[in-house]
PDB file with SEQRES, HELIX, SHEET and CRYST1 records, atoms N, CA, C and O in Angstrom:
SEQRES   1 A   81  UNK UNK UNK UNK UNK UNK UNK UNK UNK UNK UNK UNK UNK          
SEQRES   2 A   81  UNK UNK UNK UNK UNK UNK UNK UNK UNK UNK UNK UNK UNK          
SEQRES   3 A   81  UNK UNK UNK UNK UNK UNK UNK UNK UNK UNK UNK UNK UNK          
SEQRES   4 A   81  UNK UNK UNK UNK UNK UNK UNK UNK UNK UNK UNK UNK UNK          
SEQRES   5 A   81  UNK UNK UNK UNK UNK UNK UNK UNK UNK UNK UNK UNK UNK          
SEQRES   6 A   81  UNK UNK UNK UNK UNK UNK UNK UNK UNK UNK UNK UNK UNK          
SEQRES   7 A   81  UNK UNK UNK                                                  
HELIX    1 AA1 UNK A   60  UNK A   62  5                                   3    
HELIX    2 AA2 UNK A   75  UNK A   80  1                                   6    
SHEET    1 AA1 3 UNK A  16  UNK A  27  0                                        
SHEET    2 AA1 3 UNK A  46  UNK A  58 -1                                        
SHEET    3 AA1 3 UNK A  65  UNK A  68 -1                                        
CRYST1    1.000    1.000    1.000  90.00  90.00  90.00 P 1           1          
ATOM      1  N   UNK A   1       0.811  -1.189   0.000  1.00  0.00           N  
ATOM      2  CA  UNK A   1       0.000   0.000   0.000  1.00  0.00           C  
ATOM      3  C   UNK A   1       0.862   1.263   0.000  1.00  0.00           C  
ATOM      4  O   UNK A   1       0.326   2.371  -0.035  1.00  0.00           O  
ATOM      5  N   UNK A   2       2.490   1.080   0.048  1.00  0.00           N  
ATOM      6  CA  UNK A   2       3.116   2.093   0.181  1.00  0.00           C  
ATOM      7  C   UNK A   2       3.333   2.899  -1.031  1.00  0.00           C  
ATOM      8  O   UNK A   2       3.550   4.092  -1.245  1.00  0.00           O  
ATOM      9  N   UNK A   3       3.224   2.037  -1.618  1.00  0.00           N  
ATOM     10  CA  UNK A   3       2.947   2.048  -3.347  1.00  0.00           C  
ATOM     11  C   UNK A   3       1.912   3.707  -3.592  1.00  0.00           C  
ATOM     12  O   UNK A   3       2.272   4.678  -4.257  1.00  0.00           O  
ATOM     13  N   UNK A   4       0.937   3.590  -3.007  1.00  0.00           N  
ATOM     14  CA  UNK A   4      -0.430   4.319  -3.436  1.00  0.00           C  
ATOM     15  C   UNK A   4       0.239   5.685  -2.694  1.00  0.00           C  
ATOM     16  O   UNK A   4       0.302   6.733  -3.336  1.00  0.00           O  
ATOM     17  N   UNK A   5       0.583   5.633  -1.728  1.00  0.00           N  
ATOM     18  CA  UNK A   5       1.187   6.935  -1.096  1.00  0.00           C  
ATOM     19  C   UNK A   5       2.343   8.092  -1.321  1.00  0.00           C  
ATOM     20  O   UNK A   5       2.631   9.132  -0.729  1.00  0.00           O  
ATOM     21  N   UNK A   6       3.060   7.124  -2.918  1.00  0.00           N  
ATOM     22  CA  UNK A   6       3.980   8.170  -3.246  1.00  0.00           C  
ATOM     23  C   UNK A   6       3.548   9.663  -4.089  1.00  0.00           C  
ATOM     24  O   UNK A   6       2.399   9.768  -4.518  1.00  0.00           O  
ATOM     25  N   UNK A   7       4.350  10.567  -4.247  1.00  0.00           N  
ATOM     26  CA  UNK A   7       3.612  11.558  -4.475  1.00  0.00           C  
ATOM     27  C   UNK A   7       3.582  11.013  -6.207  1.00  0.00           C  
ATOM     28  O   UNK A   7       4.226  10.046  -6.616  1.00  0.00           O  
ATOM     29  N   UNK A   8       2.715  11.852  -7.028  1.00  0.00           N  
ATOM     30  CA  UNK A   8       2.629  11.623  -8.200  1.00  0.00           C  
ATOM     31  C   UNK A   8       3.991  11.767  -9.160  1.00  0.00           C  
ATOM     32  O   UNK A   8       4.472  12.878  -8.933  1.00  0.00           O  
ATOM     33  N   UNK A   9       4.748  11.077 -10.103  1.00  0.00           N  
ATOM     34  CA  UNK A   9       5.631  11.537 -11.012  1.00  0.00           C  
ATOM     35  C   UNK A   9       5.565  10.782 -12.600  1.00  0.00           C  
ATOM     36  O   UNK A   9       5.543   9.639 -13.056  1.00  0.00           O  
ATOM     37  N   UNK A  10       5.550  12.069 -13.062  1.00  0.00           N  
ATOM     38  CA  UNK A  10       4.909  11.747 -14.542  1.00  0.00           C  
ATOM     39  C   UNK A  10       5.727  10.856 -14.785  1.00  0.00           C  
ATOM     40  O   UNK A  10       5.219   9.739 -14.880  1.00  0.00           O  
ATOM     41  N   UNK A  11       7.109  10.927 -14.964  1.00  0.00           N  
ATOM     42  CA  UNK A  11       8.246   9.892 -15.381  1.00  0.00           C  
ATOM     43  C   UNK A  11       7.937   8.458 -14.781  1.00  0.00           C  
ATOM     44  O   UNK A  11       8.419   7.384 -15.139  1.00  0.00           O  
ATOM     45  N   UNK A  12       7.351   8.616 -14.145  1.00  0.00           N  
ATOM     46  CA  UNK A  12       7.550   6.847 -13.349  1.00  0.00           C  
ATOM     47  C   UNK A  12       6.275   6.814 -12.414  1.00  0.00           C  
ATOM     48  O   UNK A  12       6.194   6.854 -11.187  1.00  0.00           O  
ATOM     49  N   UNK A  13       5.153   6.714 -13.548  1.00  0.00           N  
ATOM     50  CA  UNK A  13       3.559   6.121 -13.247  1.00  0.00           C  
ATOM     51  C   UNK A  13       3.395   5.055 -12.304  1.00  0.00           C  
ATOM     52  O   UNK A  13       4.079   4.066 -12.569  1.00  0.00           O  
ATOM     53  N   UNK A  14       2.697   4.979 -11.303  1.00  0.00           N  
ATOM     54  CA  UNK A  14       1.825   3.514 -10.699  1.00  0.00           C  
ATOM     55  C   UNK A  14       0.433   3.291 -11.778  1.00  0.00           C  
ATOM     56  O   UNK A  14      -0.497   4.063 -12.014  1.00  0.00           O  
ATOM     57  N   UNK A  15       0.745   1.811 -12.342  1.00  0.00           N  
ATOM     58  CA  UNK A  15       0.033   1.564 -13.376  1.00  0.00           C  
ATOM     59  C   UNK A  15      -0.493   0.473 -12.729  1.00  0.00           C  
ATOM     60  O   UNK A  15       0.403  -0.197 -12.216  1.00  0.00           O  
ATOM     61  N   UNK A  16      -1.345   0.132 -12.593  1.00  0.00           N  
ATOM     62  CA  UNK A  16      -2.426  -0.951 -12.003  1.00  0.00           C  
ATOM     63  C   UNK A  16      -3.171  -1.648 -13.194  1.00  0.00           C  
ATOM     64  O   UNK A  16      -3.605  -0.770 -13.939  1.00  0.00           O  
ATOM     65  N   UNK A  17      -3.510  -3.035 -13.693  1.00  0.00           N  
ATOM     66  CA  UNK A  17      -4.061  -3.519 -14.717  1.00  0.00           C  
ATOM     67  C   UNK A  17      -4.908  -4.712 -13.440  1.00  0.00           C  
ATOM     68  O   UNK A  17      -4.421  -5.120 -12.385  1.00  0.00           O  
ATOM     69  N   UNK A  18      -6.319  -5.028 -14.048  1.00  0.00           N  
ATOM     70  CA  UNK A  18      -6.528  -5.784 -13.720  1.00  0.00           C  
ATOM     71  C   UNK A  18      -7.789  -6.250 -14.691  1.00  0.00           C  
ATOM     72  O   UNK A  18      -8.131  -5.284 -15.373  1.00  0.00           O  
ATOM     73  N   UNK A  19      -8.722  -7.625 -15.015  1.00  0.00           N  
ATOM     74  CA  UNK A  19      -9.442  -8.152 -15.787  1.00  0.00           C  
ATOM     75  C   UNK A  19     -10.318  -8.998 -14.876  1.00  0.00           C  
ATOM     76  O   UNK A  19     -10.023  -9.452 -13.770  1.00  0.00           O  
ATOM     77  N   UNK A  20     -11.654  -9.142 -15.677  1.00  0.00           N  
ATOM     78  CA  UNK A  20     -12.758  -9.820 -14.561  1.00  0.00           C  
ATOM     79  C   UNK A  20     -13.653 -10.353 -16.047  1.00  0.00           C  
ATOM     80  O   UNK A  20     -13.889  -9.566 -16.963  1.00  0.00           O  
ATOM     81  N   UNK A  21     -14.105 -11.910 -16.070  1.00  0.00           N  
ATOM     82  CA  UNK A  21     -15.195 -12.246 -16.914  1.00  0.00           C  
ATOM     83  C   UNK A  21     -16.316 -11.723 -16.566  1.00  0.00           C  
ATOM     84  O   UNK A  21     -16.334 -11.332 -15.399  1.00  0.00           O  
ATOM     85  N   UNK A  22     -17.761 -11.498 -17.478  1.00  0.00           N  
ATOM     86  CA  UNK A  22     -18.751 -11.222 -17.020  1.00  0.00           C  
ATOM     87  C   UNK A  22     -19.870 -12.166 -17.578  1.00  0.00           C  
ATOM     88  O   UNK A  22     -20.115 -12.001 -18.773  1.00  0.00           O  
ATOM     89  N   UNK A  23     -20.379 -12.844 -17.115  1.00  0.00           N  
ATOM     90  CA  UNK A  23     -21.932 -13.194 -18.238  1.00  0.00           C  
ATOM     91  C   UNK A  23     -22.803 -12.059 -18.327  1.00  0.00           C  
ATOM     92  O   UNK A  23     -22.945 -11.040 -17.651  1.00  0.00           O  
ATOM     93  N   UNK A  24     -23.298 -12.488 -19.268  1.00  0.00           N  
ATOM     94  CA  UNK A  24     -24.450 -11.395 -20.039  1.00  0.00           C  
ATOM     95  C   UNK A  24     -25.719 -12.002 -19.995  1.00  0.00           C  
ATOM     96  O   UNK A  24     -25.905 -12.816 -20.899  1.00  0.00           O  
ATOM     97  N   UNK A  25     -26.401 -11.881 -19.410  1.00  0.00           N  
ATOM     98  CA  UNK A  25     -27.784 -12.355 -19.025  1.00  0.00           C  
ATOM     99  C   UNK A  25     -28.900 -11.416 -19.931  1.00  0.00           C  
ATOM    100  O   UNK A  25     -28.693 -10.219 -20.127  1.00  0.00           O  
ATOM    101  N   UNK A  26     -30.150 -12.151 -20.474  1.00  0.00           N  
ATOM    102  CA  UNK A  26     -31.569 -11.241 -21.257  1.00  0.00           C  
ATOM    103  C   UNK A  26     -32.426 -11.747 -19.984  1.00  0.00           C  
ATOM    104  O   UNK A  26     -32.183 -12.722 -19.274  1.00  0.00           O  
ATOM    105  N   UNK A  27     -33.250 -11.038 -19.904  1.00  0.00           N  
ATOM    106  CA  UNK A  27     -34.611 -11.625 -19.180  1.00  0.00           C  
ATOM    107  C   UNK A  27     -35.362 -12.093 -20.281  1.00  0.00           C  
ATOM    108  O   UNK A  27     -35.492 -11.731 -21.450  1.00  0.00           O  
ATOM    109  N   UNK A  28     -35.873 -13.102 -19.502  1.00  0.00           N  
ATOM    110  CA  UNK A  28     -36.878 -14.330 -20.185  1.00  0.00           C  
ATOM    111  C   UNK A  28     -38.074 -14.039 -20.078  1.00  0.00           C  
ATOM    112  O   UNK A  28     -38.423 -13.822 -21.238  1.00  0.00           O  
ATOM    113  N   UNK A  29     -39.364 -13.821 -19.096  1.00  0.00           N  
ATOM    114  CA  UNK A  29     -40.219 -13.386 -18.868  1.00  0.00           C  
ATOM    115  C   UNK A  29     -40.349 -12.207 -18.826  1.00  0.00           C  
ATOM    116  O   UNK A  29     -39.410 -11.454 -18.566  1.00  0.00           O  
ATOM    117  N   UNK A  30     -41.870 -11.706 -19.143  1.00  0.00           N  
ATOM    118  CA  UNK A  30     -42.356 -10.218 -18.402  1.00  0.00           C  
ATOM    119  C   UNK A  30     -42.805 -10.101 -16.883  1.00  0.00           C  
ATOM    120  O   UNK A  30     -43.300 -11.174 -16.537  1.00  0.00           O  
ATOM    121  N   UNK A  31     -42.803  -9.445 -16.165  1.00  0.00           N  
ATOM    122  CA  UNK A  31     -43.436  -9.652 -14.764  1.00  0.00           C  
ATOM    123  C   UNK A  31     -44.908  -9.620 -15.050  1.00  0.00           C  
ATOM    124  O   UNK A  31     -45.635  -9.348 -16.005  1.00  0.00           O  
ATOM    125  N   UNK A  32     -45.032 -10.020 -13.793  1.00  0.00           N  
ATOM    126  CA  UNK A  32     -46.629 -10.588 -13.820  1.00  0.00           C  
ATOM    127  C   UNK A  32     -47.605  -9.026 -12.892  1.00  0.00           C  
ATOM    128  O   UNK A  32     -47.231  -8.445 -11.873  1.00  0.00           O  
ATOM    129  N   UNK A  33     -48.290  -8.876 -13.345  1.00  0.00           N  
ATOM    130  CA  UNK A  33     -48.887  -7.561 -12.670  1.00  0.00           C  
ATOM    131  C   UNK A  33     -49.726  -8.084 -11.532  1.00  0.00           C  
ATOM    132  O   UNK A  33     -50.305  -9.154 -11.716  1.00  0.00           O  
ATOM    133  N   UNK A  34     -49.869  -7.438 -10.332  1.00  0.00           N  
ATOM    134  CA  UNK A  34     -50.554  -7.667  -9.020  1.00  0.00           C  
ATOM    135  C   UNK A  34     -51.699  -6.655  -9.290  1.00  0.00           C  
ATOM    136  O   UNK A  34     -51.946  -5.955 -10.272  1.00  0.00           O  
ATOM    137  N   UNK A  35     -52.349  -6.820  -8.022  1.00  0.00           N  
ATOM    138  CA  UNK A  35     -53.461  -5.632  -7.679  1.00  0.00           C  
ATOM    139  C   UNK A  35     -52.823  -4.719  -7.183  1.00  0.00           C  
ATOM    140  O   UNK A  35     -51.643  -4.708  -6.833  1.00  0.00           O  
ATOM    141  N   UNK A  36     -54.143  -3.353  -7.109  1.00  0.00           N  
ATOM    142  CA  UNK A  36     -53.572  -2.290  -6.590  1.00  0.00           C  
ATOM    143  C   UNK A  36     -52.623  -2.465  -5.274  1.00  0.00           C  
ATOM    144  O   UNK A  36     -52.940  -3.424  -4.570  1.00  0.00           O  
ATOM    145  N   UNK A  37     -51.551  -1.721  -4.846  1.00  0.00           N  
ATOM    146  CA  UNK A  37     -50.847  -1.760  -2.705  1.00  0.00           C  
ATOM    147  C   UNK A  37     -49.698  -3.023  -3.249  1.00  0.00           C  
ATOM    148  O   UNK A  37     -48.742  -3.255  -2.508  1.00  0.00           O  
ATOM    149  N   UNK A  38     -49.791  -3.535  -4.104  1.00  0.00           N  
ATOM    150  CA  UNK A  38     -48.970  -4.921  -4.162  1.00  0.00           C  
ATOM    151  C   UNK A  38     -48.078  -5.136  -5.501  1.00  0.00           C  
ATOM    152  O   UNK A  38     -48.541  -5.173  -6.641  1.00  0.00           O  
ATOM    153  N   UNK A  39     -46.630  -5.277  -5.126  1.00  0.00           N  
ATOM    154  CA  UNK A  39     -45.578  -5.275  -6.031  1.00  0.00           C  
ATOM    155  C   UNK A  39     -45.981  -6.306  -7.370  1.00  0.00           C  
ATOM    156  O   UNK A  39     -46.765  -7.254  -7.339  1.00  0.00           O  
ATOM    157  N   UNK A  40     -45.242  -5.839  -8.464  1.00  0.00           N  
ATOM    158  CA  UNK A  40     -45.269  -7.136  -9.713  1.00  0.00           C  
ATOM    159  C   UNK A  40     -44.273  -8.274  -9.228  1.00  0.00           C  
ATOM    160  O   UNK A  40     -43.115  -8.039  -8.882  1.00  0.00           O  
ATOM    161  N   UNK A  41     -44.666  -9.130  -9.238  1.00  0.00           N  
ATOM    162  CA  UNK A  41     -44.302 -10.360  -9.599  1.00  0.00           C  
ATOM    163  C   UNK A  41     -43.239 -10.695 -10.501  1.00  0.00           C  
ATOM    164  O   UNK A  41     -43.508 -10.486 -11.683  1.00  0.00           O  
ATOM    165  N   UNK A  42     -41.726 -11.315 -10.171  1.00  0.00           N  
ATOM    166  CA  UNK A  42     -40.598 -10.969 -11.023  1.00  0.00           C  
ATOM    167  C   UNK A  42     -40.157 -12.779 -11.150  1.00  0.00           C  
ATOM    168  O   UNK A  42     -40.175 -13.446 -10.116  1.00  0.00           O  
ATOM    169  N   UNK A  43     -39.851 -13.314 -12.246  1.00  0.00           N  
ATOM    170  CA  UNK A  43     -39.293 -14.589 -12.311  1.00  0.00           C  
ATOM    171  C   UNK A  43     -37.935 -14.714 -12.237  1.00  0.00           C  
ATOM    172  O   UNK A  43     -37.512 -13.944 -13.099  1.00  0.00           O  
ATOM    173  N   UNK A  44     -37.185 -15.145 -11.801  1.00  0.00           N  
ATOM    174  CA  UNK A  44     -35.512 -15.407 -11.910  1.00  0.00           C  
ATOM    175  C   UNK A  44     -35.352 -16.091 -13.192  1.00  0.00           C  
ATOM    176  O   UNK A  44     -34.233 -16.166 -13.699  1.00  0.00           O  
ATOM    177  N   UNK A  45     -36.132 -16.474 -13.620  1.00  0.00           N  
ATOM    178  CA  UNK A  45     -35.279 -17.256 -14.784  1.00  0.00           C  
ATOM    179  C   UNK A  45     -34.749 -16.121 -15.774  1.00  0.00           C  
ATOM    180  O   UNK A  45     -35.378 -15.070 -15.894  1.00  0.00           O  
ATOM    181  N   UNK A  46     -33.547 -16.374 -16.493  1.00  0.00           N  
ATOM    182  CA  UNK A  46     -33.079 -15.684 -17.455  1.00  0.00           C  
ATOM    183  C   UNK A  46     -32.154 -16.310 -18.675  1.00  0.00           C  
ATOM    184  O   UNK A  46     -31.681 -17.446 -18.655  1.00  0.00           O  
ATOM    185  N   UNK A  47     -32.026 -15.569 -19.495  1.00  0.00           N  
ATOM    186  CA  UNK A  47     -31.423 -16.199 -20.850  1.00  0.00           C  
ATOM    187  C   UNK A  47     -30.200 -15.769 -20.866  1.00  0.00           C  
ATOM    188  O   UNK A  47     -29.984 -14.625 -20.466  1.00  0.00           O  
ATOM    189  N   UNK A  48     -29.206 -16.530 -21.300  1.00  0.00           N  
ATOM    190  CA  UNK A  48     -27.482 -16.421 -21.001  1.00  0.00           C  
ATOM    191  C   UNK A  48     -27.368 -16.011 -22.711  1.00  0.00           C  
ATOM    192  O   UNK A  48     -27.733 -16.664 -23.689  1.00  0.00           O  
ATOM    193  N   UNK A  49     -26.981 -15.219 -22.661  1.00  0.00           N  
ATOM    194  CA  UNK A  49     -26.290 -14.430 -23.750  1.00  0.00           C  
ATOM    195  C   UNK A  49     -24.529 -14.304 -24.341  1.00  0.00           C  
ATOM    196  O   UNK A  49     -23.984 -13.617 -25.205  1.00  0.00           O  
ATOM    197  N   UNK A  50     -24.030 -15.385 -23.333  1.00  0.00           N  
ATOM    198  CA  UNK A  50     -22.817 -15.283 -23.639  1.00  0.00           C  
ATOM    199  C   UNK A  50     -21.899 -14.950 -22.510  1.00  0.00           C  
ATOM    200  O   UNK A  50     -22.347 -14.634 -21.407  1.00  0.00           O  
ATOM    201  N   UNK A  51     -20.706 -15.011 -22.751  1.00  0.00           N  
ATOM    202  CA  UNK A  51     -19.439 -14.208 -21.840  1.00  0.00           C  
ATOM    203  C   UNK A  51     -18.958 -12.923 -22.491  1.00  0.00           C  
ATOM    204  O   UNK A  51     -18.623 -12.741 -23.661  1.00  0.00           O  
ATOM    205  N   UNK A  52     -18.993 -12.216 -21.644  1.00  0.00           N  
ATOM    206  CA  UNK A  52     -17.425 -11.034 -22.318  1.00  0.00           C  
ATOM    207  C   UNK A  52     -16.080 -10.904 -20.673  1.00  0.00           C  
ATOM    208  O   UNK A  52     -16.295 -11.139 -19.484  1.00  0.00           O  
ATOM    209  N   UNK A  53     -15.083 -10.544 -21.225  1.00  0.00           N  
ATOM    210  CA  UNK A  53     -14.133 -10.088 -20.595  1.00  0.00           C  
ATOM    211  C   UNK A  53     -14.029  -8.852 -20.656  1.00  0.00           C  
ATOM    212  O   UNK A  53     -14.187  -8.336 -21.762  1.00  0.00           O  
ATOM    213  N   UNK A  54     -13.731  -7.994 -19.488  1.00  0.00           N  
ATOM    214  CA  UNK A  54     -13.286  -6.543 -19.068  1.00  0.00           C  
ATOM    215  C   UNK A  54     -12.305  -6.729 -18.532  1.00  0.00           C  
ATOM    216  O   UNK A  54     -12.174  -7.536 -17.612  1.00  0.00           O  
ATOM    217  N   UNK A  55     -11.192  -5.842 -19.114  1.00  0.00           N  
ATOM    218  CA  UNK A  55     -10.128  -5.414 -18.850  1.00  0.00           C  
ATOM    219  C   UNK A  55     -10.113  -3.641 -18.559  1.00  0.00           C  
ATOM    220  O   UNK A  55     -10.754  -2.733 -19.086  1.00  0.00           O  
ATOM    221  N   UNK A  56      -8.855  -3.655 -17.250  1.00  0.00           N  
ATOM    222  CA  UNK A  56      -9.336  -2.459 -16.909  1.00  0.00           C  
ATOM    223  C   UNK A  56      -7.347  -1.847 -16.406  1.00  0.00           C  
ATOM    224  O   UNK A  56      -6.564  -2.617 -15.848  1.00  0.00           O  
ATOM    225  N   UNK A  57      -7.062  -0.707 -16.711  1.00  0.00           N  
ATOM    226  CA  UNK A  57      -5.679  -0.200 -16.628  1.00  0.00           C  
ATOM    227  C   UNK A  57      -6.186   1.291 -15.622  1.00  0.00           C  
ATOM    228  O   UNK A  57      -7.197   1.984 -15.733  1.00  0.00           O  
ATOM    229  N   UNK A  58      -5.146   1.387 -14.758  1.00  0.00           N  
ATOM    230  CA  UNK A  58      -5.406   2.644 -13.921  1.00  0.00           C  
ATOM    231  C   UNK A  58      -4.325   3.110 -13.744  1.00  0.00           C  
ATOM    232  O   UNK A  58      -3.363   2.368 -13.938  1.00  0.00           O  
ATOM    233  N   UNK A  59      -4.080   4.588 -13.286  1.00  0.00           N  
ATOM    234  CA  UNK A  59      -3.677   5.539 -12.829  1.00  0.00           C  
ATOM    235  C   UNK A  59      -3.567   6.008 -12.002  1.00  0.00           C  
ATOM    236  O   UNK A  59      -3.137   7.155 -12.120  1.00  0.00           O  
ATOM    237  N   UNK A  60      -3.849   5.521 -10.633  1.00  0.00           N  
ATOM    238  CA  UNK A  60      -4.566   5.875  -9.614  1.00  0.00           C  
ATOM    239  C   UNK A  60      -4.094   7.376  -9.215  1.00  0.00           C  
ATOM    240  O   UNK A  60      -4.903   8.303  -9.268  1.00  0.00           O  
ATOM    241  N   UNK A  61      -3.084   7.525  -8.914  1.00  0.00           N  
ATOM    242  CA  UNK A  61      -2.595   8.796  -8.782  1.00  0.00           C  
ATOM    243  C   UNK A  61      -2.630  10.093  -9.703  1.00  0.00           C  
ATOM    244  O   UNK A  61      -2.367  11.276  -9.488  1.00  0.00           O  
ATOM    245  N   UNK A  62      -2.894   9.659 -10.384  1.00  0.00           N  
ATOM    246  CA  UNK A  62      -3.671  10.450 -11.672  1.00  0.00           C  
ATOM    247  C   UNK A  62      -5.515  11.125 -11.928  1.00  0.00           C  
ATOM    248  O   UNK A  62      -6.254  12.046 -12.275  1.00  0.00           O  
ATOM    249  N   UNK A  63      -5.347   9.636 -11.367  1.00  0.00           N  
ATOM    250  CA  UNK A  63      -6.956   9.753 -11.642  1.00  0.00           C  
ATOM    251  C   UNK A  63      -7.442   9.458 -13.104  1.00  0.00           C  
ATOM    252  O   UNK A  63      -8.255  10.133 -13.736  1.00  0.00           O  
ATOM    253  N   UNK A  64      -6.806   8.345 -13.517  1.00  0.00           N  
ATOM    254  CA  UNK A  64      -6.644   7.930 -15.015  1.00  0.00           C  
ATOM    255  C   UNK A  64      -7.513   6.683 -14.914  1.00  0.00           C  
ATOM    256  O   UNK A  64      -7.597   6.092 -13.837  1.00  0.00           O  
ATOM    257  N   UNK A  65      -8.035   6.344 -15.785  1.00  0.00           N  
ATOM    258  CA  UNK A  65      -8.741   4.728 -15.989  1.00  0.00           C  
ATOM    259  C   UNK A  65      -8.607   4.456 -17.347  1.00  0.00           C  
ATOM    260  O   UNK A  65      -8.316   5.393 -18.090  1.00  0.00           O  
ATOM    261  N   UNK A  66      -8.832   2.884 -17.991  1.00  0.00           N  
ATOM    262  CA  UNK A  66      -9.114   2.931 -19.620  1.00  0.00           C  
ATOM    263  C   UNK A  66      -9.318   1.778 -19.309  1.00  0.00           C  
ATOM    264  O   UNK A  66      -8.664   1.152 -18.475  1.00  0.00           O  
ATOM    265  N   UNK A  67     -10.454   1.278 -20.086  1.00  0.00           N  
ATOM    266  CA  UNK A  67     -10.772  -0.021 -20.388  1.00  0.00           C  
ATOM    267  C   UNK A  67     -11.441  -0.406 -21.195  1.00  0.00           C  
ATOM    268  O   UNK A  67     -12.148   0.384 -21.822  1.00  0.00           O  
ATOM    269  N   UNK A  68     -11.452  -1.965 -21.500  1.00  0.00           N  
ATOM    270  CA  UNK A  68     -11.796  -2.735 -22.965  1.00  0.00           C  
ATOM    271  C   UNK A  68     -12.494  -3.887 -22.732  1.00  0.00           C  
ATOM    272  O   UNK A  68     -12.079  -4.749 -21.957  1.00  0.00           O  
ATOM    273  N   UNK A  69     -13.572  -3.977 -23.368  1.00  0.00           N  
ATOM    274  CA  UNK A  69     -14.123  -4.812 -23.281  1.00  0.00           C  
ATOM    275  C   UNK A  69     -14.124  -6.214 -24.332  1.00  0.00           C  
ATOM    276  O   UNK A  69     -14.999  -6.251 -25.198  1.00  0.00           O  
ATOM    277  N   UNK A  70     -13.543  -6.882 -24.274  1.00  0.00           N  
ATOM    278  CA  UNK A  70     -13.647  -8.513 -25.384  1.00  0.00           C  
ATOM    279  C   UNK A  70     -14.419  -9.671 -25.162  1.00  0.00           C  
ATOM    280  O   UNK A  70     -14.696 -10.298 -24.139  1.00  0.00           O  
ATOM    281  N   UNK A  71     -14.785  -9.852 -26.687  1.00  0.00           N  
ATOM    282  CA  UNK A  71     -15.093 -11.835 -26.310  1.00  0.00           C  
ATOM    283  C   UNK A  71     -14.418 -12.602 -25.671  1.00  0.00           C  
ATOM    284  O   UNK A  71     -14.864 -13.473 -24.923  1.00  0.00           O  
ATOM    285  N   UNK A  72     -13.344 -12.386 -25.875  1.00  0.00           N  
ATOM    286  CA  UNK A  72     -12.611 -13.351 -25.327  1.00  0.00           C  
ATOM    287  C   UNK A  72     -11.474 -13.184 -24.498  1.00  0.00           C  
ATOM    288  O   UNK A  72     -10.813 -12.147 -24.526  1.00  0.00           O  
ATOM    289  N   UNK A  73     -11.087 -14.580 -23.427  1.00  0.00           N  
ATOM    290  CA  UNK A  73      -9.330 -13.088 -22.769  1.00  0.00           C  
ATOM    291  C   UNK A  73      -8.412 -14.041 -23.195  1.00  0.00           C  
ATOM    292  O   UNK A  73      -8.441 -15.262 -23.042  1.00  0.00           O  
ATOM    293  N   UNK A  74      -7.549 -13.297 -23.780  1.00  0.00           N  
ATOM    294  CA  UNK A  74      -6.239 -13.991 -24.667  1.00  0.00           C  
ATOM    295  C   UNK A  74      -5.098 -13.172 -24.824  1.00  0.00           C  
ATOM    296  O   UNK A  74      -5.052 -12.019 -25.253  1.00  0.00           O  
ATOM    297  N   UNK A  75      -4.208 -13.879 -24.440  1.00  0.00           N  
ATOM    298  CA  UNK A  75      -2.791 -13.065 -24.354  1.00  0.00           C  
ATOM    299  C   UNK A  75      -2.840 -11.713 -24.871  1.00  0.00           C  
ATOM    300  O   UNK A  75      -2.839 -10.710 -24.158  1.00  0.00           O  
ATOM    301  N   UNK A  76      -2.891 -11.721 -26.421  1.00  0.00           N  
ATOM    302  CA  UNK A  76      -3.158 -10.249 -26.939  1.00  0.00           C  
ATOM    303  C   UNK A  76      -3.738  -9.293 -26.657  1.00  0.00           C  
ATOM    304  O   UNK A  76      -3.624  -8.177 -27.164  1.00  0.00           O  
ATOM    305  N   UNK A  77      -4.511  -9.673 -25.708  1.00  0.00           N  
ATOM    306  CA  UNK A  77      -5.535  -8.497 -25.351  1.00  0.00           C  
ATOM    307  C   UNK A  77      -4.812  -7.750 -23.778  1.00  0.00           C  
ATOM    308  O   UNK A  77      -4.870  -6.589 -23.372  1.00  0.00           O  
ATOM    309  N   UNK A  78      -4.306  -8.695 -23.316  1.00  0.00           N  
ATOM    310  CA  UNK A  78      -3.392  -7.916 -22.266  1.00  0.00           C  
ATOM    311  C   UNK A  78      -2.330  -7.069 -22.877  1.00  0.00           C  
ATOM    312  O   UNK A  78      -2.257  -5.842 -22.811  1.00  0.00           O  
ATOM    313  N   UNK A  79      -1.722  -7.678 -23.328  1.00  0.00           N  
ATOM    314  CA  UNK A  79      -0.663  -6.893 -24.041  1.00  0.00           C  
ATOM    315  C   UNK A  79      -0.944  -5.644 -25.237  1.00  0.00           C  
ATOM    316  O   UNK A  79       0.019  -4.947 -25.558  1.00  0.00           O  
ATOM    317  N   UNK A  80      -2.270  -5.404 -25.860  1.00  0.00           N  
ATOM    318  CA  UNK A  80      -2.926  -4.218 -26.171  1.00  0.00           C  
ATOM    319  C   UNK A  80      -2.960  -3.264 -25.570  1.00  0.00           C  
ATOM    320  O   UNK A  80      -2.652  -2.137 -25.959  1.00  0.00           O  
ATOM    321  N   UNK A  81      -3.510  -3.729 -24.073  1.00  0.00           N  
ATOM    322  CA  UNK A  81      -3.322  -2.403 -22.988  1.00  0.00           C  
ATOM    323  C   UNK A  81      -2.339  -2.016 -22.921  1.00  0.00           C  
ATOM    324  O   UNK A  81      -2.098  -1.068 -22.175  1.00  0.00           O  
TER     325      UNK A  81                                                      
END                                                                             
């Protein structure tokens, strides 16, 4: 953490990278409508749409971010950032 506490220097950035999969979920149903005083009715089921990967590069001391989103995570795509 001593890391995060130095003062800022353009020459020699703290660069932070990190990546997380996500599924992509659709909803399957519509909710179901109640009577008046009483919430709709919501189903859990849902439709899987796939994976993507997020990749994410920071700045912290900056206050910098950039990130990319892919199908897939594969060497190249780290090394893009």
């Amino acid at each position: 953490m001593d890391v995060y506490k130095r003062p800022y220097n353009r020459n020699n950035p703290v660069i932070c990278m990190d990546e997380t999969p996500k599924q992509l979920i659709g909803k399957n149903k519509v909710p179901i409508p109640q009577g008046p005083g009483y919430p709709a009715k919501h189903d859990y089921e849902y439709k899987r749409n796939g994976v993507c990967n997020i990749f994410m590069v920071s700045e912290p001391l900056c206050g910098k971010r950039y990130t990319k989103v892919t199908e897939y995570k594969k060497k190249g795509d780290w090394a893009y950032l």
